[in-house]
N, C-alpha and C positions, 0 to 999 in steps of 0.2 A: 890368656884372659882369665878373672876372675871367675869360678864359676858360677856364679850367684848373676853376674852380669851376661853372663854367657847363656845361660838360663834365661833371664829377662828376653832379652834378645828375641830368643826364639819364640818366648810366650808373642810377645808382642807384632811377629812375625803372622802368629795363626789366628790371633783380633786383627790385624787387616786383613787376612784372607777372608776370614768369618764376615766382615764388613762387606768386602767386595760379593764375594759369593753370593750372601742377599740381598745386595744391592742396597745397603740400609746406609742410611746417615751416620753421624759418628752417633748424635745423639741418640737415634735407634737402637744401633748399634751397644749402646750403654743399658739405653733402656731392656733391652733383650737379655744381654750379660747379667740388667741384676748390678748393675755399679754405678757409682757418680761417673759424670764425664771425665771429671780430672783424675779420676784413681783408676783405669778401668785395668793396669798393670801395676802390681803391686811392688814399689822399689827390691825387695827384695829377691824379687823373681821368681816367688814361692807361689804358686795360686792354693785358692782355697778350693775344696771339692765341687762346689756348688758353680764355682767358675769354667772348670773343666768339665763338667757336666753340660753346661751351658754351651761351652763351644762345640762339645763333641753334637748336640743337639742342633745347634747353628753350620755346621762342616759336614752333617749328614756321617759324623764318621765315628766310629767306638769309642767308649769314653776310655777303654785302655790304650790304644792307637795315640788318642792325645795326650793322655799322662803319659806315655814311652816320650815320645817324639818333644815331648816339651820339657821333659826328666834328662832326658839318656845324650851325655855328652858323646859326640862322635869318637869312636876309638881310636885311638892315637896309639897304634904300633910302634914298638922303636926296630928301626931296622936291624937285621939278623946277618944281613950276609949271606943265607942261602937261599939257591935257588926252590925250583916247586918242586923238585924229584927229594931233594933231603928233607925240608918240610915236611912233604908227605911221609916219606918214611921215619919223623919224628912223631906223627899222627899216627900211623899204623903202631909205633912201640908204642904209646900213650893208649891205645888201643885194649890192645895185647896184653900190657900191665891192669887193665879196668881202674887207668887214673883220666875219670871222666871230663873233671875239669879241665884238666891239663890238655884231652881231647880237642876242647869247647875252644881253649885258647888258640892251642894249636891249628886247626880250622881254620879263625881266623886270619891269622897267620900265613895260611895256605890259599884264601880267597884273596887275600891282597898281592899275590905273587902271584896268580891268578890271570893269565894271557888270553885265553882262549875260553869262549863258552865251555866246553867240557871239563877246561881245569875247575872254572866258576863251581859247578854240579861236581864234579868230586869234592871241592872243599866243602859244600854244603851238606854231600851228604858226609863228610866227616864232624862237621860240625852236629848232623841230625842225632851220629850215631853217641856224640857226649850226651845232646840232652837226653835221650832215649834210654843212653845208663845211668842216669838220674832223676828218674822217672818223670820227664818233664817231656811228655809226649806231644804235647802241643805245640811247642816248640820244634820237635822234632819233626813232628808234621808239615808246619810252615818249611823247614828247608826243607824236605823232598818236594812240598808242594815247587817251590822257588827252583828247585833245580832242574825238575820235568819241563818246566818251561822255555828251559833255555835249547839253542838248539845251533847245531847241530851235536849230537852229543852218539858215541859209538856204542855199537847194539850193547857191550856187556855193559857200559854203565847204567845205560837206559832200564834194563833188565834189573839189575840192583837196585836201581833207586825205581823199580814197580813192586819189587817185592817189600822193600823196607816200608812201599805207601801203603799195604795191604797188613804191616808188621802194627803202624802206626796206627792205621784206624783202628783195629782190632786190640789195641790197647787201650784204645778211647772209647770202647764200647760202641763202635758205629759199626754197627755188624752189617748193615746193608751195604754200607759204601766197601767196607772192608771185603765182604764175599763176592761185592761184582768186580775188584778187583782182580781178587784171589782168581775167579771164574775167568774172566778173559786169558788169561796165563794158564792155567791148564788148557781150555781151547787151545790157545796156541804150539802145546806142545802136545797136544792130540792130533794138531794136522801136521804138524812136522817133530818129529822124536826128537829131543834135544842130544845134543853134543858137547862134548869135554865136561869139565866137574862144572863151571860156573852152569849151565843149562839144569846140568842134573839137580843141583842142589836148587835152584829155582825152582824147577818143577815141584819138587818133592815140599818147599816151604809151602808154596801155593794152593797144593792140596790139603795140606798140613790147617791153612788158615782157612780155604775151602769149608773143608771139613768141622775145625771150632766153630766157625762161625754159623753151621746148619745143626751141631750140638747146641751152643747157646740159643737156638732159636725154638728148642726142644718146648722149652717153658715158658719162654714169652708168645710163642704163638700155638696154644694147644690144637686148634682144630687139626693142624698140617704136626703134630708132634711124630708122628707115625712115617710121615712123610720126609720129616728133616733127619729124624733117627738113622731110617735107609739110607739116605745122602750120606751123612755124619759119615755113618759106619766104612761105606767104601770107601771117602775121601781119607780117613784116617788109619783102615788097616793098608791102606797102598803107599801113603806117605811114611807110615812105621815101616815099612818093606823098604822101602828107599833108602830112607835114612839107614838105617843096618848093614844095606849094601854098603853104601857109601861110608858108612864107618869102617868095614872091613877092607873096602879096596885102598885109603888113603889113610888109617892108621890114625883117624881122626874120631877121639873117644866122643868129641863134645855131640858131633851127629847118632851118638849111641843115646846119650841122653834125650834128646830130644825125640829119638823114637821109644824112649820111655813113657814121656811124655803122649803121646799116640795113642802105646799103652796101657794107659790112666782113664784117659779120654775115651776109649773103648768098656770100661767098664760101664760109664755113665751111661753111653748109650745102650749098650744091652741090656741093661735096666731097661730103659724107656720102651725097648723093643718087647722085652719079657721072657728074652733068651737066657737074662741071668738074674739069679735070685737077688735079690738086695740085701740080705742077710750074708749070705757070701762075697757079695760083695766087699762090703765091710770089714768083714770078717777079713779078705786078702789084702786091702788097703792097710789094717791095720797090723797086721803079721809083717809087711814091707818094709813097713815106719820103724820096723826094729832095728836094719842098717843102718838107720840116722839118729838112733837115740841122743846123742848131744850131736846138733848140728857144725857148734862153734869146733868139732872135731875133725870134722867131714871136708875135703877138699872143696872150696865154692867151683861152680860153673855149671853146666845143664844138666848134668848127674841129678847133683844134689837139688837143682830146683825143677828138679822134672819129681820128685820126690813131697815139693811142696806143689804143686798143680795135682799129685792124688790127693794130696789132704783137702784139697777145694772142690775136685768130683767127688771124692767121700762125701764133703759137706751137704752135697747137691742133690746125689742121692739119698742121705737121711734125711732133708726136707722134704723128699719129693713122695720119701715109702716106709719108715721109720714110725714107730708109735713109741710115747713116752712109756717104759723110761729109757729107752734103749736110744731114742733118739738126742736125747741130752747129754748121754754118755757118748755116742759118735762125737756128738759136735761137739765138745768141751775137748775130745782127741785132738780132733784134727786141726782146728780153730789155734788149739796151742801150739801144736806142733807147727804147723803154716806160716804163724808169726815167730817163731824161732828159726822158720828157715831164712825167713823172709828178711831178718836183723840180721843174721848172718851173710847173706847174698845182699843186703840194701837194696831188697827187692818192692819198689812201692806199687806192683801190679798186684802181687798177693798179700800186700798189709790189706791195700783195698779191697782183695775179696772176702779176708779174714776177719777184718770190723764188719763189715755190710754182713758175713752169714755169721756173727756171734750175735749181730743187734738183734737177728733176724730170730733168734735161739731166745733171747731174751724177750722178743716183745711176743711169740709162741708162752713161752712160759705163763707170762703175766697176766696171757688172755687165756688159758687155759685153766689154770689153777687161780690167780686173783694174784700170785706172787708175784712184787715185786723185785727181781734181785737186782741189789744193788752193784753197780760195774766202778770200782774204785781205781781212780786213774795217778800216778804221779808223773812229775811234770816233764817226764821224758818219754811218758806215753800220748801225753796232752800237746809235746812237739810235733810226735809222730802223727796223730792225729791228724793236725793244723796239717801236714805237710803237704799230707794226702788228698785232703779238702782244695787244696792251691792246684794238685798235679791230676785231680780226677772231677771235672764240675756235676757228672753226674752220682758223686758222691756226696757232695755239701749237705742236700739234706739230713741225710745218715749222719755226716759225720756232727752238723750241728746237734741231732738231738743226741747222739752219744754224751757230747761236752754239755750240755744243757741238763743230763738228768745223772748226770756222775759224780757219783765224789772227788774232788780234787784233793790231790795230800802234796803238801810241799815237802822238798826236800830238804836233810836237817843242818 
């Protein structure tokens, strides 16, 4: 079918819904929309915003829920031939390689072969794990959310797809829903010690996110800073301790980095504790960053980006304890270094910590001294930008006045 007609189709599917659902006449129903009776679908099946606004307003449903559903032609797999055990293992290389898209497709691919609830929940969480390396968190979120649901589904999956929901929010900045995740999962391997590597490496993520997520709450919630610090600190020197093991007993470096990362995240908090100077601090964050001098050098994976997470606790602590001018010189470090890791891994968790603490650097400046400096952008920072505004919504505001008070320079 045409898709313009195919499109139609379905607009004109969710005006009778919208119709029924209120119970309204057609001519109501026009009147509501905002359209003459005879045009209330537009021939070419395109709606205008103000239409989809309307419906989504009339359906009680998101007005992105109805642009998808009235946009997004059903996917039409062409069949492949294999069953769900190759599938999958075209998923795991697609993985493995860090070809996220190919991930995303593949998923697909693997829900429609897809027999049993639990296969449904593995493809989804293969599908979660492409958008997730595309920094399309929200997405990825819907599939773990989608695949918890299903059921009956066996204890390791179930387990995966709790840790990846704890991975998720904590990428989304929902620190609350993230650490009461995080929290049940530790309980649970408090009342019973986990077994084989899938439990261990559970454990030890959940502590891991436990633990950031009582760091981040350092500064958004000062009266309890004292309080989260303590937390922070155990949850993250036990999960560095984990992860180490488990790097040594399975010869698995990437669990080394991440208990770098642990590492990083310990300086932060010791500050806040006042067990460590913040001038030393510094001082070792920035002596470390000498390993990664050109990133585009550096093997990608949780090494190298457990390298850019110091330069974002760097940044945290120079806002938090830093006086000019030593604090403009941290952050002008790390802020560069962060986004150099960050293009190099196509990491869009640390672009967005590294716009939000450089604007954060500038508008300190501006209120401090009266200086303006100007932040000159071209148009493949102006991409990067946009991208991050789409994949982080509690970034938009930042990210609009970045673009709003920036030079643009085209390219020649």
């Amino acid at each position: 079918m045409n898709p313009s007609i195919a499109r139609r189709d379905r607009l004109s599917r969710f005006v009778d819904l919208a119709r029924v659902y209120r119970g309204w006449s057609r001519q109501e129903l026009a009147s509501n929309l905002g359209r003459d009776l005879s045009k209330v679908v537009p021939d070419s099946g395109n709606p205008k915003l103000d239409l989809v606004v309307a419906l989504a307003e009339a359906l009680d449903w998101s007005i992105g829920d109805v642009a998808q559903c009235v946009w997004d032609e059903p996917m039409q797999l062409p069949p492949c031939g294999l069953d769900f055990a190759a599938l999958d293992a075209q998923a795991m290389e697609a993985h493995r390689a860090g070809d996220w898209r190919r991930l995303v497709a593949g998923g697909a691919m693997l829900l429609r072969a897809a027999s049993t609830p639990a296969e449904r929940a593995r493809a989804l969480n293969r599908i979660s794990g492409g958008h997730d390396g595309l920094g399309r968190h929200g997405k990825s979120l819907e599939c773990i959310r989608e695949a918890l649901s299903l059921a009956p589904l066996t204890p390791g999956l179930e387990l995966m797809l709790r840790v990846n929901l704890c991975g998720a929010h904590y990428s989304l900045w929902h620190v609350a829903e993230a650490r009461a995740a995080a929290r049940e999962l530790v309980e649970q391997f408090e009342a019973r010690a986990p077994e084989g590597r899938l439990e261990r490496v559970a454990q030890a993520f959940a502590l891991m996110y436990r633990g950031q997520c009582a760091r981040r709450a350092i500064a958004a919630m000062p009266d309890t800073a004292k309080r989260n610090a303590t937390e922070a600190r155990a949850d993250l020197e036990r999960a560095g301790t984990l992860f180490s093991k488990l790097a040594r007993e399975f010869g698995d470096d990437s669990y080394g980095g991440v208990a770098n990362t642990c590492r990083g995240a310990l300086m932060e908090v010791d500050c806040a504790l006042g067990t460590l100077d913040p001038v030393d601090a510094v001082a070792t964050i920035t002596e470390a960053l000498g390993g990664v001098e050109d990133p585009q050098l550096a093997p990608p994976g949780d090494w190298l980006e457990s390298y850019g997470w110091w330069c974002i606790f760097g940044c945290n602590i120079a806002v938090r304890y830093l006086q000019d001018p030593q604090f403009h010189r941290a952050m002008a470090i790390f802020t560069n270094k962060a986004v150099e890791i960050a293009d190099r891994l196509d990491n869009w968790s640390l672009r967005e910590r590294a716009f939000s603490l450089e604007q954060a650097r500038r508008d300190r400046l501006q209120k401090s001294t009266g200086f303006d400096a100007e932040w000159v952008l071209d148009e493949d920072e102006v991409r990067t930008i946009t991208g991050t505004m789409g994949r982080f919504p509690s970034f938009r505001e930042t990210g609009w006045k970045i673009l709003t008070e920036a030079r643009i320079v085209g390219s020649a």
